[in-house]
C-alpha positions in Angstrom: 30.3 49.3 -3.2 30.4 53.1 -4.3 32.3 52.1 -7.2 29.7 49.6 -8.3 27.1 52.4 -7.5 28.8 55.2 -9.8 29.3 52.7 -12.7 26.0 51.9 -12.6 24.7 55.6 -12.8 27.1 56.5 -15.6 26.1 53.1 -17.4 22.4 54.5 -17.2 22.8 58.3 -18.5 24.6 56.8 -21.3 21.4 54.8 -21.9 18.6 56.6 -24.5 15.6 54.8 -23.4 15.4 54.0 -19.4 12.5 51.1 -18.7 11.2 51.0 -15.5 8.5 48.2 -15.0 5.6 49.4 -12.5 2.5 47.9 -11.1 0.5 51.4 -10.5 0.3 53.1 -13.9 2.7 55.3 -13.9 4.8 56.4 -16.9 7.7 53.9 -17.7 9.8 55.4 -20.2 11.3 58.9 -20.4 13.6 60.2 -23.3 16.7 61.4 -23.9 18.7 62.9 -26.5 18.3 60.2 -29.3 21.6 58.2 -30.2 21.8 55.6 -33.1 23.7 52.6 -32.0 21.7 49.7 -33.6 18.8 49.3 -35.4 16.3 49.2 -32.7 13.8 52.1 -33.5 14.7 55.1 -31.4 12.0 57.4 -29.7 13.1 60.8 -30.6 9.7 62.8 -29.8 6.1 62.1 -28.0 4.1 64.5 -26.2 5.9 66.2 -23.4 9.4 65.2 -24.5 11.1 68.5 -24.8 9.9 69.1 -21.3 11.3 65.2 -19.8 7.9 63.7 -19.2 7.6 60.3 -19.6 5.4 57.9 -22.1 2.7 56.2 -20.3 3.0 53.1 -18.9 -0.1 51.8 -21.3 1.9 53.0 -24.4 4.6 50.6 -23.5 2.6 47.8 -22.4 0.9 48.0 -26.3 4.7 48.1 -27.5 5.6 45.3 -25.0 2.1 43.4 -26.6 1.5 43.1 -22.9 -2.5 42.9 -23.0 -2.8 42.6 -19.6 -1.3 45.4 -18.4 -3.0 48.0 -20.8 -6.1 48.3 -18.5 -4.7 48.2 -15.2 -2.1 50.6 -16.6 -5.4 53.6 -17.7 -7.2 52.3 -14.3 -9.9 51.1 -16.4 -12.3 48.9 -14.5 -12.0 45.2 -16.0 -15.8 44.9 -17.3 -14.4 46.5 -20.2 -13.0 44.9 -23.0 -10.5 46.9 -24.8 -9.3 46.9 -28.7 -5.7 49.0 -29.1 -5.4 50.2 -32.7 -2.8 51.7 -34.3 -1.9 53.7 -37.2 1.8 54.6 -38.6 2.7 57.2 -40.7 5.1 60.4 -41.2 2.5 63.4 -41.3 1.0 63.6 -37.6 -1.7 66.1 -38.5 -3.0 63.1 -40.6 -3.2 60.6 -37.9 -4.7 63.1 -35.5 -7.4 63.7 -38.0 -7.7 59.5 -38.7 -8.5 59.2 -35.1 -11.6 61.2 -34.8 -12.6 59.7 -38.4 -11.5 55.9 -38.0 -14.4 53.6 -38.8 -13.9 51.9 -35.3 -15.6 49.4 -35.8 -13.9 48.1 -39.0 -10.9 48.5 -37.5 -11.7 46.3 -34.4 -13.3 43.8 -36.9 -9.7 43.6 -38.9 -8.4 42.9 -35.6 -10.8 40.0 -34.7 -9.7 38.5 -38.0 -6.1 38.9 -37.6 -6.4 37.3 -34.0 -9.0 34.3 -35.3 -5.9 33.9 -37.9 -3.1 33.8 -35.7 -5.6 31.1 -33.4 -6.2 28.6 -36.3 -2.2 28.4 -37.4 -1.6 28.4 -33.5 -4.1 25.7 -32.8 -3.8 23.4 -36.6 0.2 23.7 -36.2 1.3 19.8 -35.8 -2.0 18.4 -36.8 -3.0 16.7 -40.3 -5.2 19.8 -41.4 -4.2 21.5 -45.1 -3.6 24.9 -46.0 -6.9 24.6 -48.0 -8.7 23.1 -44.6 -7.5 26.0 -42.5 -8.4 28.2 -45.0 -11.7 27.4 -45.0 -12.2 27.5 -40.8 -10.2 30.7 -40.6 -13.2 32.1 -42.9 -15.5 30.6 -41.1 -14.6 32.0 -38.2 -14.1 35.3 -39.4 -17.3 35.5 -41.4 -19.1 34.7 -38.0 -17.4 37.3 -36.1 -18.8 39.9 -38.5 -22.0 39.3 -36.5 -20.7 41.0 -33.5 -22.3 44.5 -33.2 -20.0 46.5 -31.1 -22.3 49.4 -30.1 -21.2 51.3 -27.7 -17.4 51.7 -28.4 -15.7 54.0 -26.5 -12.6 56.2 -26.7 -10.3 55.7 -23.4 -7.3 57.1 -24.4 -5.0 58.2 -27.4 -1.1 58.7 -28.1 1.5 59.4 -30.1 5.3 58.5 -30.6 7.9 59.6 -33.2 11.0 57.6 -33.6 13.7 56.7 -36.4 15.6 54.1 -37.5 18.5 53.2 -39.4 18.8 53.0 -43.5 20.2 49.9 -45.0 22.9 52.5 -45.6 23.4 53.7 -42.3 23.9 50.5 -41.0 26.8 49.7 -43.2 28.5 53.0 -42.7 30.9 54.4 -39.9 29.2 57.5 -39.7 24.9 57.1 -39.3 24.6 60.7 -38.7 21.6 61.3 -41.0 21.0 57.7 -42.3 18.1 57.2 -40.9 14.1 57.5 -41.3 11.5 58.8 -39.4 8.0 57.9 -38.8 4.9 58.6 -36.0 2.6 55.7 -34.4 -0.3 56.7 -33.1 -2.3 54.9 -30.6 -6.1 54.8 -29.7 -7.4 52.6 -27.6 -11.5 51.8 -27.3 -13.7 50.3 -25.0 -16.7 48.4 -24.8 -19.2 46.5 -22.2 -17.4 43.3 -21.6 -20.4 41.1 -20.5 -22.4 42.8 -23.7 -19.2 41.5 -26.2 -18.4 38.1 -24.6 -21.8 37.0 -25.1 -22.1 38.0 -28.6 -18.8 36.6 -29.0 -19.3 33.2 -27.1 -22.9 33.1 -29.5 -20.3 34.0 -32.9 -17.9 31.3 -31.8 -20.6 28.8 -31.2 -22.3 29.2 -34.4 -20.4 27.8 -36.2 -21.1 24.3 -36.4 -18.0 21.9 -36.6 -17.4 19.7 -33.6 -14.1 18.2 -35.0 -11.2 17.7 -31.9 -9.1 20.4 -33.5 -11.9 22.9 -34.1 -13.7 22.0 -30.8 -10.1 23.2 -28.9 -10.0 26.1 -31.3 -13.2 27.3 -30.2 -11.7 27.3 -26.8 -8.5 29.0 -27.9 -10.8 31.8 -29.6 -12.3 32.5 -26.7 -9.7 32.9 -24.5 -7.8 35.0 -26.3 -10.6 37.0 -28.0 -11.9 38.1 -24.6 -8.3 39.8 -23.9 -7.5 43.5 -24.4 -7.0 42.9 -28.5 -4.0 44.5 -29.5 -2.0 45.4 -33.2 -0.5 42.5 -34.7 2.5 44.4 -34.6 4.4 46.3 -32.6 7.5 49.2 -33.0 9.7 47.5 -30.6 11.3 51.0 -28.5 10.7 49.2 -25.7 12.3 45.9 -26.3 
C-alpha cells in the first residue's frame, strides 16, 4: 500500500499540469516548471505563477467548454446569462488594452452567430435539407438575432494564460528544446439580466416565420442552447 502510495506521488510531481475537479470554485490547476512532451499546449505563465497560485476554476471550465460550470465556478447568481469571449495573441499589453475597448456587443453577436451555425448543421445533419437551404435558415436566424439589444452588459471577470506549443519541427526532432511557439489567451467574461435576454431571444427566435418539422425543432434547439453561458467556439485545450 505504501508502495502504491509513493508511486503515485512521484507519478504526480513528474506531471506539468495537475487537474483537480471541484464543486465550490476553487482554483483547479496550478503550474509547474513547463516540460514539452507532446503537443498539447503547455501553460508556461498566468497571473500568480511565479508565486504557485493556481488558475481559476472558471478559466478551466471555459477551456473544458464546460458552460455550466463557469457561473457556479465566479458564484454568479443564475439570473444571469453569461457570454465568455476570448482573444489570442502574443503581445499581452494589447489584449489588456482590447478588453476595456472590445465592442461587446459585437463580439457576443459573433458568438450568437457561431452558435445559431453550429445549431442548424447539428439539427439539418441526416435530413434532406441542401447546403443552399441551410444557408438560407442559418441567415435567417442570424439576421433575427441582430435584434437583440443587450443593454446592460456587464464585466464579471477577466484572465489571462501564456502557453506554447510545439513547431512542426520540434515535433520531428529529438531535442524540442526551443522548438516551440508562444502565445497569450485572454479571457473576459460578461453578463446580462437573464429574464431581460431570454425574452428578447425567445421573441428573435420566434420571428422568424417557418413552421417546417426541421426548423420547428431547431427553434427548440436554439433556445436551449442560446440561453446557456455562450462560450468561444474554440478552445486552447491545457486542460484536456
Amino acid at each position: 500500500m505504501k508502495k502504491n502510495i509513493k508511486s503515485n506521488l512521484i507519478l504526480l510531481s513528474s506531471m506539468t499540469l495537475v487537474l483537480l475537479l471541484s464543486s465550490c470554485g476553487t482554483t483547479t490547476i496550478k503550474g509547474n516548471d513547463p516540460v514539452m512532451t507532446t503537443n498539447r499546449p503547455e501553460i508556461i505563465d498566468y497571473p500568480g505563477f511565479a508565486l504557485g497560485k493556481e488558475i481559476p476554476s472558471w478559466v478551466i471550465a471555459v477551456d473544458e467548454g464546460s458552460n455550466k460550470k463557469v457561473g457556479k465556478a465566479l458564484d454568479l447568481d443564475s439570473d444571469k446569462q453569461l457570454f465568455v469571449i476570448t482573444n489570442k495573441g502574443v503581445d499581452l499589453d494589447f489584449l489588456k488594452t482590447w478588453t476595456d475597448q472590445v465592442d461587446v456587443r459585437s463580439e457576443v453577436a459573433n458568438s450568437l452567430s457561431t452558435a445559431v451555425a453550429n445549431a442548424v448543421e447539428a439539427t439539418m445533419s441526416g435530413t434532406e435539407t441542401t447546403a443552399i437551404e441551410k444557408e438560407k435558415i442559418y441567415k435567417q436566424y442570424s439576421i433575427s438575432l441582430t435584434n437583440l439589444e443587450l443593454n446592460g452588459l456587464k464585466k464579471e471577470a477577466q484572465y489571462w494564460v501564456k502557453y506554447r506549443v510545439l513547431t512542426e519541427e520540434g515535433k520531428k526532432a529529438k531535442d524540442a528544446t526551443n522548438k516551440y511557439i508562444s502565445e497569450y489567451t485572454y479571457y473576459v467574461v460578461f453578463s446580462i439580466n437573464k429574464d431581460i435576454y431570454s425574452q428578447q431571444l425567445d421573441a428573435a427566435i420566434n420571428g422568424v416565420e417557418d413552421n417546417a418539422s426541421e426548423t420547428e425543432m431547431l427553434k427548440k434547439t436554439l433556445t436551449e442552447k442560446l440561453n446557456q453561458t455562450i462560450l468561444p467556439s474554440e478552445s486552447v485545450g491545457f486542460s484536456k
